[in-house]
N, C-alpha and C positions, 0 to 999 in steps of 0.2 A: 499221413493226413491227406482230403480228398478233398476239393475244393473245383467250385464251378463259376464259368466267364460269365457272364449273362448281359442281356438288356431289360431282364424279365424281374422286375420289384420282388414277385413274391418265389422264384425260386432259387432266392440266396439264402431260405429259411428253410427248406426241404431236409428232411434228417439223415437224408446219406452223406450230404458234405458238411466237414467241419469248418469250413468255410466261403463268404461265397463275395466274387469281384465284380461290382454296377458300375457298367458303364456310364459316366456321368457325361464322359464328352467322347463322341467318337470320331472315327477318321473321315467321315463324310459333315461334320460339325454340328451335329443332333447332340444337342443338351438336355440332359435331364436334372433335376432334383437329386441329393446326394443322399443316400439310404445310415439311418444310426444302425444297422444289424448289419453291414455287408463294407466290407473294403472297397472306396470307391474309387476308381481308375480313370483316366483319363489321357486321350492320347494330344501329345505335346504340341509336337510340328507337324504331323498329321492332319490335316483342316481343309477339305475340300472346299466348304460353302465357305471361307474365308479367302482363301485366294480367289473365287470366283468374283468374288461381295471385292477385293481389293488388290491389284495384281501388283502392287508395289510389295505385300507381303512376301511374292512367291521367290524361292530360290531359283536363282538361276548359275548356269557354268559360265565360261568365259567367251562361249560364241553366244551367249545371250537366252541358250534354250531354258524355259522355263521347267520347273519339275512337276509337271503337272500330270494327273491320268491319261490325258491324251498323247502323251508320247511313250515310247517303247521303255518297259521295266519296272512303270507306276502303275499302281491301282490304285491311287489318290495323290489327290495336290498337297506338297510339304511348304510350308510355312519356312522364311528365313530364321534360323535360331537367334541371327544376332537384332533382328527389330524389337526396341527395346518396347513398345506401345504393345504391341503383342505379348510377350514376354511378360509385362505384368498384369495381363489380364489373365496368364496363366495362373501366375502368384496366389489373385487373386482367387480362381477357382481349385485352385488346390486347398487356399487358406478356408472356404466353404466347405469343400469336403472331408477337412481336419476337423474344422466342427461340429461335425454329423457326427464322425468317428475317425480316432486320432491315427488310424492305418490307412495308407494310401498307395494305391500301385502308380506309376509314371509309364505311360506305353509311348512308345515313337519317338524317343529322345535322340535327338544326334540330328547330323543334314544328312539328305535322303543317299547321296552315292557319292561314291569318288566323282570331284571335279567340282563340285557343288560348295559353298557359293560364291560366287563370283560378281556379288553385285556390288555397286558403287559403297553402299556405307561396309560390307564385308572388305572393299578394298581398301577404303581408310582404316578400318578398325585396325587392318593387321599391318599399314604400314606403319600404325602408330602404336604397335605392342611391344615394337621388341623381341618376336621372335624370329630366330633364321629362317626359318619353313613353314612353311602354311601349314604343315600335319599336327605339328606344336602347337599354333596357334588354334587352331580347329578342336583338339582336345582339350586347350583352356576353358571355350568358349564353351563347351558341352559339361563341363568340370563343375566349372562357376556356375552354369545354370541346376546342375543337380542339388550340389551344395547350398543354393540358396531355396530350392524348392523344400530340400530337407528342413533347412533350419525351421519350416511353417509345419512339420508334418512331426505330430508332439510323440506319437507312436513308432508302428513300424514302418519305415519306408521301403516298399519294393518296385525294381525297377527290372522292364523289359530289356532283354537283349534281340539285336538277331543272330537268326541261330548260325552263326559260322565261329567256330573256334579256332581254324587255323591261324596260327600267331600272326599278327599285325594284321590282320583283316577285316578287327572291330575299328580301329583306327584308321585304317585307309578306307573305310567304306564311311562311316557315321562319324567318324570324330568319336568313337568311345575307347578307354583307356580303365578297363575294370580294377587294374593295380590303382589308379588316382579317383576310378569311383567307391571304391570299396568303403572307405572309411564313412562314407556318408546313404551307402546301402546296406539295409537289414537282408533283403532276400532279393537274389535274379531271378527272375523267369525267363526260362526257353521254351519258346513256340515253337513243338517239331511236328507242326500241322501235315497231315494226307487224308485224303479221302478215303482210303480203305487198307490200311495197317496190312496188308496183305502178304510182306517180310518186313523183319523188324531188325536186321543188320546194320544196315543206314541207321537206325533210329538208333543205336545201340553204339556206332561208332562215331556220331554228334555226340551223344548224352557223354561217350568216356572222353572225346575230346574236354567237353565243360568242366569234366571233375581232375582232367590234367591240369585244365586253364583255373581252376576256381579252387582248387583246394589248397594250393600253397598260402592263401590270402586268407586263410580258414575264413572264409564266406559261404554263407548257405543259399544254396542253388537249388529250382526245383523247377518242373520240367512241367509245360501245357501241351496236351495232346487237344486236334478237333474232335470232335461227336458227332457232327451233324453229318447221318445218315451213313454212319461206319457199321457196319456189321459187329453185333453185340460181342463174339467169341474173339475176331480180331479185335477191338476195343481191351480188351480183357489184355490178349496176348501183348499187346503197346502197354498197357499198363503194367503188368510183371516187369517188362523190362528199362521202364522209365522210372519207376520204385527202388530199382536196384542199385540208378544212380544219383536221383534226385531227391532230396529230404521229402519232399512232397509230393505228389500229383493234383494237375486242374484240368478241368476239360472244358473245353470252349464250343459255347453256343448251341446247345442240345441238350439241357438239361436231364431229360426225360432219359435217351441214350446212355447221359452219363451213369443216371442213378440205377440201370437194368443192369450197367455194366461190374457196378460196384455190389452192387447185391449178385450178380452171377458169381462174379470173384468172394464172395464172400461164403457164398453158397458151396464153391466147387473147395474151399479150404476146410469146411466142415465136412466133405463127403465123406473121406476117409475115416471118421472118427465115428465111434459107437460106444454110445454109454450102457453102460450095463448095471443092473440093480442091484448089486453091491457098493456102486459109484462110482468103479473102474473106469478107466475109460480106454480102449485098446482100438487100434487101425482095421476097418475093414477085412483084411485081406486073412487078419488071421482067424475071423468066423469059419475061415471054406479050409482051412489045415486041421 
């Protein structure tokens, strides 16, 4: 199944994708309207124009730095997961885009990086949890909020990862723990975003880390390639080989890209094949023997 990221209303209806994900809130805080034809997405702790608009939301580590796009490794300001005013105003816009349609994607879950957060009500929360170690406590915190986004999301619920599968790495980086999210996600998506698919190794040796990390839990995984401005044959070529380990493919933010790419793939799987007026149908190669 083919499926496209968008910001674009009307190209979640385009007939090459069997599915399509509107962004209803994104990482710079641009809200939209939630689509009844389109799985609507929304990214969590991601919220530039909110930390800007309120800097007590921002996470910060324990020398005080905030996680904002102006420091090294952000390209947008993350929101504390544990402020709870925030938090239900997520509730609330997810409980919006249930109602449009009962499938919802979750993008940006977790705190932005190792170290993070370290702010005063994060430092009460966890001395008054009960757990040994802030990584425990951290995957609680990320746990409980999926779990309760779920409980509002009457369909299917999917949720982004990032893309790093070496063991403990979703936990030391985000607070995510896919054995304790499992039970409360329908389908992960990995982003294995490049500008131009140019070798597809890499791409190939993330994708089989996920189906080490994701298949014991028999959970269905399926894999976002970018579009914008990929070369249509390599597009093709990231796709054969993200098909081969993820239930689905989606492609992010180029629709048009997407859909050339999917009709060439579709195009180049009927080349070989030659119908003949008996009804037969026999491979190419054996007209020229």
């Amino acid at each position: 199944m083919y499926g496209v990221v968008t910001r674009n209303a009307e190209e979640v209806g385009w007939n090459e994708f069997d599915v399509g994900f509107y962004e209803v809130k994104d990482v710079t805080g641009r809200a939209s309207e939630p689509l009844a034809d389109a799985v609507n997405m929304l990214s969590c702790f991601g919220d530039t124009a909110a930390v800007d608009a309120d800097s007590d939301l921002v996470a910060v580590d324990e020398d005080g730095t905030p996680a904002t796009r102006e420091q090294p490794y952000f390209d947008w300001s993350y929101v504390c997961p544990t402020h709870e005013q925030y938090r239900a105003g997520l509730f609330e816009i997810v409980e919006d885009a249930a109602e449009a349609n009962e499938d919802v994607r979750l993008d940006d879950v977790g705190f932005p990086r190792e170290g993070y957060c370290r702010c005063d009500r994060c430092e009460r929360q966890f001395a008054a949890s009960g757990h040994e170690n802030r990584s425990a406590w951290r995957t609680a915190v990320v746990t409980e909020f999926v779990a309760e986004a779920a409980d509002r999301i009457p369909g299917r619920t999917y949720l982004t990862l990032y893309p790093d599968p070496y063991p403990g790495h979703l936990e030391a980086r985000a607070g995510i723990d896919v054995a304790a999210l499992a039970p409360h996600v329908d389908e992960f998506v990995v982003p294995l975003y490049d500008t131009h698919y140019a070798t597809t190794y890499w791409l190939e040796t993330i994708a089989k880390g996920f189906e080490s990390l994701l298949d014991p839990l028999e959970t269905t995984f399926s894999i976002e390639l970018y579009a914008v401005d990929v070369d249509v044959d390599d597009l093709v070529r990231a796709t054969e080989v993200a098909e081969t380990y993820g239930r689905n493919v989606y492609f992010g933010y180029d629709a048009s890209n997407a859909a050339a790419a999917i009709r060439r793939k579709d195009a180049e799987g009927r080349s070989g094949v030659t119908h003949r007026p008996d009804g037969t149908d026999g491979d190419l190669s054996d007209e020229s023997q």
